[in-house]
C-alpha positions in Angstrom: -10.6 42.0 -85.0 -6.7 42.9 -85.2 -6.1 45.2 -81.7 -3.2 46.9 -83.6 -2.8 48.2 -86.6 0.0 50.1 -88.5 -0.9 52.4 -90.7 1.1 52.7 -94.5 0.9 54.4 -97.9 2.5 51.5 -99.5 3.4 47.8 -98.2 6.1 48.3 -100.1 7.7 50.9 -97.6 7.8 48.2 -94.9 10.0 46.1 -97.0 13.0 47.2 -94.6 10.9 45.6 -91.4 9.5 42.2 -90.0 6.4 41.0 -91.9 3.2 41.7 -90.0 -0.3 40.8 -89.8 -1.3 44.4 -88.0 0.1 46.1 -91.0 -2.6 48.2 -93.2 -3.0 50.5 -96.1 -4.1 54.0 -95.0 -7.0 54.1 -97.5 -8.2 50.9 -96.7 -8.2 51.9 -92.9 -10.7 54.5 -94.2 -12.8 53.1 -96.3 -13.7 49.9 -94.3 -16.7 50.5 -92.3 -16.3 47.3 -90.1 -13.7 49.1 -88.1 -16.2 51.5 -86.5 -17.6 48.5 -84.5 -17.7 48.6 -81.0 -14.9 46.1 -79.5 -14.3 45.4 -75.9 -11.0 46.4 -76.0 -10.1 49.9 -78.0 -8.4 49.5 -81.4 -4.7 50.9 -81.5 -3.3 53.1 -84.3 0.2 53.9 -85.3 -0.3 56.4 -88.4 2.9 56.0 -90.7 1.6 57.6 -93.6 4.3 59.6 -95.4 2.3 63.4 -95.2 0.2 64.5 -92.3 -0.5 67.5 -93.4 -4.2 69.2 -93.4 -6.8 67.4 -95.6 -4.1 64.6 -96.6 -4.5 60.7 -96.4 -2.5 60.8 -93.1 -4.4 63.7 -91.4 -8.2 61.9 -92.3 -6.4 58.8 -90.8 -5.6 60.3 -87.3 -9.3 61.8 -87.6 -10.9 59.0 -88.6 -9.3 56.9 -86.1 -10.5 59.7 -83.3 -13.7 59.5 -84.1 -14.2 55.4 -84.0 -12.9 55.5 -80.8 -9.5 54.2 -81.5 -6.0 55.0 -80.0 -4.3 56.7 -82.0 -0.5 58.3 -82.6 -0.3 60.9 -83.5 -3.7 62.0 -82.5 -5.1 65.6 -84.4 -4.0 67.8 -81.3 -0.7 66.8 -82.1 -0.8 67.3 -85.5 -2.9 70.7 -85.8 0.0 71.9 -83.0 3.1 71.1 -84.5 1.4 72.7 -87.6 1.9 76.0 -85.8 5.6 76.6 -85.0 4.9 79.9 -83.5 2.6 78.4 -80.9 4.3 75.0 -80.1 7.3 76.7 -79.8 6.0 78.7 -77.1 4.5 75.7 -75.6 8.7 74.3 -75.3 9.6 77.8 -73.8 10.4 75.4 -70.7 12.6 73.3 -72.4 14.9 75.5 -73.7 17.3 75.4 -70.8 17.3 71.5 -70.9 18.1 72.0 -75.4 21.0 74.9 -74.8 22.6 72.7 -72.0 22.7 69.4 -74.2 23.5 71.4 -77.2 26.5 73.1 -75.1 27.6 69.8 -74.1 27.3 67.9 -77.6 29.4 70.9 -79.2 31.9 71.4 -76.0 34.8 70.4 -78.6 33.6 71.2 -81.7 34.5 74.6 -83.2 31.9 77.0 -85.8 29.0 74.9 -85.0 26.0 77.0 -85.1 23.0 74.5 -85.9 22.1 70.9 -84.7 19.2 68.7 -85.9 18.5 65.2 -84.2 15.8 62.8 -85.0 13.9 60.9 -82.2 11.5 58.0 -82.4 8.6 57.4 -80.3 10.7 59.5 -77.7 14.1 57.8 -78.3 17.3 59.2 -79.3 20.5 57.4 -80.9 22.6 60.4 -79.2 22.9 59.9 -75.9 23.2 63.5 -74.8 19.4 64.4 -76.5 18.0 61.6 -74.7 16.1 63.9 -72.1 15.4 66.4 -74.4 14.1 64.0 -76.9 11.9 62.2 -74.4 10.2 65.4 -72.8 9.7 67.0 -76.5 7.6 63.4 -77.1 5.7 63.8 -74.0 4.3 67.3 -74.9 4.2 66.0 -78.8 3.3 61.9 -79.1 4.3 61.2 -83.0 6.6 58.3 -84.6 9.6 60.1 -85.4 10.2 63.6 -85.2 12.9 65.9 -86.6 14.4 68.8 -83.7 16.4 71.5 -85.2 18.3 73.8 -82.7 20.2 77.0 -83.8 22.7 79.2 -82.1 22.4 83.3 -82.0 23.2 83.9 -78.7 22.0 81.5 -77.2 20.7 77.5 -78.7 17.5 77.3 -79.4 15.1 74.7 -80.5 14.3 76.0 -83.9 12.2 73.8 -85.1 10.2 70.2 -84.8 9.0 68.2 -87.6 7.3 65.0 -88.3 9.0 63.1 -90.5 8.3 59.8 -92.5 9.8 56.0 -91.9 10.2 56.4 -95.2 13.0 59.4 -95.4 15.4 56.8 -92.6 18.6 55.6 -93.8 19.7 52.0 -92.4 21.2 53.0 -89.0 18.2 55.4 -88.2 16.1 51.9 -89.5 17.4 49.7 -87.2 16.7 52.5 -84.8 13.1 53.4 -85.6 12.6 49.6 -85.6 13.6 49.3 -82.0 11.7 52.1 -80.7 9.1 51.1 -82.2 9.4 47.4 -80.5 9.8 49.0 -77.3 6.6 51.2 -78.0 4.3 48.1 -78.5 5.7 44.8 -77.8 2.0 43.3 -79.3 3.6 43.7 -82.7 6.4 40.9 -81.7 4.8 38.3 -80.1 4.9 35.1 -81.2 2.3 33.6 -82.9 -0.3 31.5 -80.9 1.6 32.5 -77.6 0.9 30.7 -74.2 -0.8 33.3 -72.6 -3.1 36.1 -74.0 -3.8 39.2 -71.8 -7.2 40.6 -71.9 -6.3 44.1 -70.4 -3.0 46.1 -70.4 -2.8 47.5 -67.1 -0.4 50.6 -66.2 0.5 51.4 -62.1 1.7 54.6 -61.5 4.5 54.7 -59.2 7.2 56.6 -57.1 10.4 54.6 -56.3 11.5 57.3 -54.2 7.8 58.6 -52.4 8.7 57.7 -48.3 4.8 57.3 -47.8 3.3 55.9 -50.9 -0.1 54.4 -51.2 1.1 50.8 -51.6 4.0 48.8 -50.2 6.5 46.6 -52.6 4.8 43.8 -51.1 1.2 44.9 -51.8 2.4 46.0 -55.2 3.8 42.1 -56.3 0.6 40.7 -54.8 -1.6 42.6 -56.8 0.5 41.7 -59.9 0.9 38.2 -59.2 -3.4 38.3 -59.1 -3.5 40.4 -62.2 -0.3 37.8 -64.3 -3.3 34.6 -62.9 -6.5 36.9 -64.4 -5.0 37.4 -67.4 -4.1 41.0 -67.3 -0.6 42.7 -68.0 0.7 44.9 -65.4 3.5 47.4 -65.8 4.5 49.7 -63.3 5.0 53.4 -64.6 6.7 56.7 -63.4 6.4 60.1 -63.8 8.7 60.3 -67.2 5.7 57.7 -69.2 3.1 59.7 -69.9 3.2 59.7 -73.4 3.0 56.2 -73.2 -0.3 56.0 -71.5 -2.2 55.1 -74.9 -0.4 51.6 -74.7 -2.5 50.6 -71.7 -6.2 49.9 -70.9 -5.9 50.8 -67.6 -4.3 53.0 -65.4 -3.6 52.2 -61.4 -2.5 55.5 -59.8 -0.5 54.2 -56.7 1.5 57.2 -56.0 0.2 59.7 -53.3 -2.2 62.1 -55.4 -2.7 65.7 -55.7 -3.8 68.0 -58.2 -0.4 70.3 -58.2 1.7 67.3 -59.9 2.3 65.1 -62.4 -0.2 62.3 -60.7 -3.5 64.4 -61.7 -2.0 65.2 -65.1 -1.7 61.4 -65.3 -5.0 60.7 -64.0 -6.9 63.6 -66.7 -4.4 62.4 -69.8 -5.4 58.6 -69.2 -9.5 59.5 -69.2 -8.8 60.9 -72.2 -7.4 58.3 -74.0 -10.4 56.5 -72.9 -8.2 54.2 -69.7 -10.2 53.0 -67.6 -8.5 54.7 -64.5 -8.5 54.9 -60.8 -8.0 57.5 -59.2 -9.7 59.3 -61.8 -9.7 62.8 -62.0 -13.0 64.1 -60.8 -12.2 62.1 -57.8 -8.7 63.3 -57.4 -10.3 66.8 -57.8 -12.8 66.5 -54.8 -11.1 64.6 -52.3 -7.9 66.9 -52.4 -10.3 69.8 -51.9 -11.1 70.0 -48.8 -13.7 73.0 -49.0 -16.0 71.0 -51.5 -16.1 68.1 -49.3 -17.5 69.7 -46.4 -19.8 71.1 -48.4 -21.1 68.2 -49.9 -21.5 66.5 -46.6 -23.0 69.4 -45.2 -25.7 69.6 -48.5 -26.3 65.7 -48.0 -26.3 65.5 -44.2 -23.8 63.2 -44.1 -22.6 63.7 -40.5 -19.0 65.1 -40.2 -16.4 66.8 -37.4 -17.8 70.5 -36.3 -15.8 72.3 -38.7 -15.5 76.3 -40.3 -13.5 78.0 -42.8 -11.8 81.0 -42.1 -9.9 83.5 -44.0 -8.7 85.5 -41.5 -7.3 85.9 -37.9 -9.5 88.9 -36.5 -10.5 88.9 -32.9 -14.0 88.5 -34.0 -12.8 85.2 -35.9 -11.0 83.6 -33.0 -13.8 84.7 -30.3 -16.1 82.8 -32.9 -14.1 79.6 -33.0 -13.8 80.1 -29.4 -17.2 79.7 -28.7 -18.3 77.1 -31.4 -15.1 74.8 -30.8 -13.4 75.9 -27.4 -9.6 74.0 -27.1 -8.2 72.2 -28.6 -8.7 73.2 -31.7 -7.3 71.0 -35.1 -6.4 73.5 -38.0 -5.8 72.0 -41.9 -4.5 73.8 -44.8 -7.2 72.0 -47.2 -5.1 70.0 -49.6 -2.8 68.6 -47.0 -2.5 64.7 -46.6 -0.8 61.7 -44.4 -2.0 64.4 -41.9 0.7 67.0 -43.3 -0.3 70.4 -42.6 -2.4 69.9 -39.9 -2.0 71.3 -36.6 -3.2 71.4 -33.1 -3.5 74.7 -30.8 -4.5 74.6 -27.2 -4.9 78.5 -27.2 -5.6 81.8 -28.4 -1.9 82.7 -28.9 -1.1 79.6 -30.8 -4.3 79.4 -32.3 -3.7 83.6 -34.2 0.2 82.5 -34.9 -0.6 79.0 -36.8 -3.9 80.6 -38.5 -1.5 83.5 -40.0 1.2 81.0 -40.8 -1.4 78.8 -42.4 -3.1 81.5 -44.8 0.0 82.6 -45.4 -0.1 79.4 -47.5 -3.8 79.2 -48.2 -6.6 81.6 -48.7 -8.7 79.7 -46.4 -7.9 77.5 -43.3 -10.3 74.7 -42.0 -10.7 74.8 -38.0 -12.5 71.5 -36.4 -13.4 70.6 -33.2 -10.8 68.2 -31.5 -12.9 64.8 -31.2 -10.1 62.4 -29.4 -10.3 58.8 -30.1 -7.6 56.2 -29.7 -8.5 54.9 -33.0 -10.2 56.1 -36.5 -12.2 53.7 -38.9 -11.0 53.1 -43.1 -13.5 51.9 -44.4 -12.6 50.7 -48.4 -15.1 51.4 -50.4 -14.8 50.2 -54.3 -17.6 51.1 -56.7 -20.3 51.7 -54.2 -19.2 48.3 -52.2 -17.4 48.7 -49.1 -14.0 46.4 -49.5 -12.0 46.3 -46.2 -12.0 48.0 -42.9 -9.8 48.7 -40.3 -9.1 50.2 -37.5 -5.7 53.0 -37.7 -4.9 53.6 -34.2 -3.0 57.1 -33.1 0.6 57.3 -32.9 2.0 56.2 -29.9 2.0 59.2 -27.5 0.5 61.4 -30.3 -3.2 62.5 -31.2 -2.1 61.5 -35.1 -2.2 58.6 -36.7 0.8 60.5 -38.2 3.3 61.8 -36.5 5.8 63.3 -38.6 8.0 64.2 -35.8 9.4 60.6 -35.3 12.0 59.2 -37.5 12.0 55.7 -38.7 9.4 53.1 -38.9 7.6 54.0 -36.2 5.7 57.1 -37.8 2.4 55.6 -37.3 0.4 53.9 -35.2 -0.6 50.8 -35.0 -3.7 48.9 -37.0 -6.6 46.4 -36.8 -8.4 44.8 -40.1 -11.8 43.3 -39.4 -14.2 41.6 -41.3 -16.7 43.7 -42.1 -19.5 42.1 -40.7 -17.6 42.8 -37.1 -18.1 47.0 -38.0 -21.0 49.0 -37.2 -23.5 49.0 -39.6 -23.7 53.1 -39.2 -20.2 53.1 -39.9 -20.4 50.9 -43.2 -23.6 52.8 -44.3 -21.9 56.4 -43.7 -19.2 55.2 -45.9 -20.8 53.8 -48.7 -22.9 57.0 -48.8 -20.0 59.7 -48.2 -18.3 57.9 -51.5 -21.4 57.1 -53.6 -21.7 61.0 -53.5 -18.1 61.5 -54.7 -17.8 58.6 -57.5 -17.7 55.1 -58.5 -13.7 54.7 -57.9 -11.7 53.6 -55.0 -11.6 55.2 -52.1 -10.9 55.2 -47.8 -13.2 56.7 -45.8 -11.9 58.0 -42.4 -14.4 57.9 -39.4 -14.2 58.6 -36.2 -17.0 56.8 -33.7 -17.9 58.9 -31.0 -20.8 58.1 -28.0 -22.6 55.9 -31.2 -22.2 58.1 -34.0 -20.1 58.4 -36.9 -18.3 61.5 -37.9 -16.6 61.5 -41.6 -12.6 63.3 -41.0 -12.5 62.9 -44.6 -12.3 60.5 -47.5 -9.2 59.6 -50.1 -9.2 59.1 -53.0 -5.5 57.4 -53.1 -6.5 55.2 -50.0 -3.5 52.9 -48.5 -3.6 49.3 -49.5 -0.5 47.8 -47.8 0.1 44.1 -47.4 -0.5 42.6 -44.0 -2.6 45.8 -43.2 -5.3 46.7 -45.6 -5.2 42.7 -47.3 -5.0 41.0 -44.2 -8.4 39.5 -43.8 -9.2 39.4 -48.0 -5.8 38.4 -48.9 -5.2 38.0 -52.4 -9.2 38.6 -53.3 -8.6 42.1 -52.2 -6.6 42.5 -55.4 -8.8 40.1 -57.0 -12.0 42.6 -56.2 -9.7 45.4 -57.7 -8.9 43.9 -60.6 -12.4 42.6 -61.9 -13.3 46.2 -61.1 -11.0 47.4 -63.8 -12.5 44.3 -66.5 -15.6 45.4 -65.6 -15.6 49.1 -66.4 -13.6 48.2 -69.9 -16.5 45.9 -70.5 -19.3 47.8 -69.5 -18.1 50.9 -71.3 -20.3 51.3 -74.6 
């Protein structure tokens, strides 16, 4: 069964285009029954039909295509939205800035000009100075090629976006819908009977610029290099690709998460489309939240540090913590992480000022007992199998693995990977259980061993997976483990 299809009201539109097999007449699309099979890998859908307006071939082919599971661009959201001008363009009320400054620039030297209207194609541009614009208006709207009007009263305004049809291009805006739509799916140019044939499209979320991200360069070329010998097509992805998530079967997230940016839009977006995706967002959600973690432990006995929320730095409050804790004391803002916005105070003057500085930034602070240990566990735990362990030792001269102070390199302390059947069996077995509770994903569970017994600090979500560190005693069949578990889920998913 063809894995992309193009959708048209006439083959004779695509007369200006390459010849090829994944092309399709829109009513056939909806009368054949055999495409509401179940596949292993989802069907994609490029609607081209000429009108997609309600109750027309085009709309039923975006909702057929929904509800058989299929990809599908422009999905119904998209359509019932840009419907509505009033709403969507309240929805661009953000981007206005970004259309009066282009507009101001594209008109700098042109006198009476009081309207504008660019086309853009799968998020492209032929003007150079729309570019941005055009790309963020396709983020928040995914359709073929759209039609932006702005005007000029005061200020320049987007006035308007439309869909329009392949159909309505002259030859220059041909050649340019034809590249666009080459860079949007490269399946429909590959050569016939090609050497190699992926069997998943995999996307990796990353930050070029993060200075702590989850995976090093050289981590990142291993687990490629593993994925290019399993047969699975890796791309790396930043921030500005959302919209093109539906070109993927999977979704890596390997930039530092958190459900205040773009990496938990990502993460919700990609389940959506039906990715299979780690970190996915129920995940994300609970390990960032500190406050739901400690109650889960607490409901499931999973042994953790002596810790308390507080929401307030009355004397009764710090004579509490006082007696349950004594100093030091370690105080977290909850959605902190790389040990960010954590603290230590050694007294009752320190402990009032960082607790008001703190809640000045969250509603509720967590205060644990300080258990010091030279080193704490990871324990790697990938769909209910522990994966890796080591050992992260505390900064040199610090009581962090972190310590934020330093500059350079030398930020944190050193580490130890051990087979894992050289850890402690409680250690293993509080991990496994601490993350079966959260999920079936990926995820780094943070121990501290104390006098025989194991105390959860917390567990990631977005766990580090650094070359010579994390893949030093697996090696390449760390990345191997990680991407079967990707196969798997695709395959296992009904």
């Amino acid at each position: 069964m063809k894995e992309l299809i193009v959708l048209v009201d006439n083959i004779e539109d695509w007369q200006a285009y390459y010849p090829t097999e994944h092309l399709m007449l829109a009513k056939d699309y909806l009368f054949d029954l055999n495409l509401g099979s179940a596949t292993k890998r989802p069907i994609r859908v490029i609607n081209l039909c000429k009108s997609y307006k309600y109750l027309s071939v085009g709309y039923y082919s975006s909702l057929l295509a929904e509800s058989r599971a299929h990809r599908v661009i422009p999905t119904i959201k998209t359509l019932n939205d840009l419907s509505k001008k009033k709403l969507y363009l309240y929805d661009l009320d953000e981007l206005q800035k970004v259309a009066e400054e282009a507009a101001e620039r594209f008109t700098k030297n042109i006198n009476g000009v009081k309207a504008i209207a660019f086309r853009c194609y799968f998020g492209h541009s032929k003007e150079e100075l729309f570019k941005s614009l055009a790309r963020q208006i396709y983020d928040q709207f995914p359709c073929p090629i759209l039609e932006v009007k702005l005007n000029l009263k005061e200020l320049w305004k987007i006035e308007s976006i439309t869909p329009i049809s392949f159909t309505e291009l002259n030859e220059a805006e041909e050649e340019m819908f034809g590249k666009s739509l080459e860079l949007y799916s490269t399946r429909m140019w590959r050569l016939p009977n090609p050497k190699k044939t992926y069997v998943f499209d995999l996307a990796i979320l990353v930050n070029p610029e993060e200075e702590l991200p989850p995976s090093d360069e050289s981590a990142l070329k291993n687990f490629e290099r593993v994925c290019s010998e399993m047969g699975i097509y890796c791309e790396r992805i930043t921030k500005k690709c959302i919209s093109r998530l539906n070109e993927f079967d999977g979704l890596f997230i390997r930039e530092t998460t958190t459900i205040k940016n773009h990496t938990y839009a990502f993460s919700h977006r990609a389940q959506q489309e039906g990715l299979v995706v780690i970190d996915d967002p129920e995940s994300i959600l609970k390990c960032t939240n500190k406050v739901f973690m400690y109650n889960l432990m607490e409901r499931h006995k999973v042994p953790q540090l002596p810790s308390r929320f507080v929401s307030e730095s009355k004397d009764a409050t710090l004579n509490y913590l006082e007696e349950s804790f004594q100093y030091p004391m370690i105080l977290k803002i909850p959605d902190g992480s790389f040990s960010i916005g954590v603290t230590k105070v050694k007294t009752r003057e320190e402990l009032k000022s960082v607790l008001n500085d703190f809640l000045k930034k969250s509603a509720l602070v967590l205060v644990q007992k300080f258990l010091p240990t030279d080193f704490d566990w990871r324990i790697g735990v990938l769909r209910g199998q522990p994966l890796y362990a080591c050992k992260y030792f505390m900064s040199k001269g610090h009581w962090q693995i972190y310590d934020h102070n330093k500059l350079g390199e030398d930020i944190s302390g050193d580490s130890e990977t051990l087979p894992l059947d050289q850890v402690p069996k409680f250690i293993i077995d509080t991990a496994t259980k601490i993350s079966g509770l959260v999920g079936n994903g990926l995820y780094g569970v943070d121990i501290k061993e104390h006098d025989g017994e194991a105390y959860v600090v917390e567990v990631n979500d977005n766990p580090s997976i650094d070359h010579n560190v994390e893949d030093l005693v697996l090696g390449d069949e760390l990345y191997r483990k990680i991407a079967k578990a990707f196969i798997e889920k695709v395959n296992s998913t009904p």
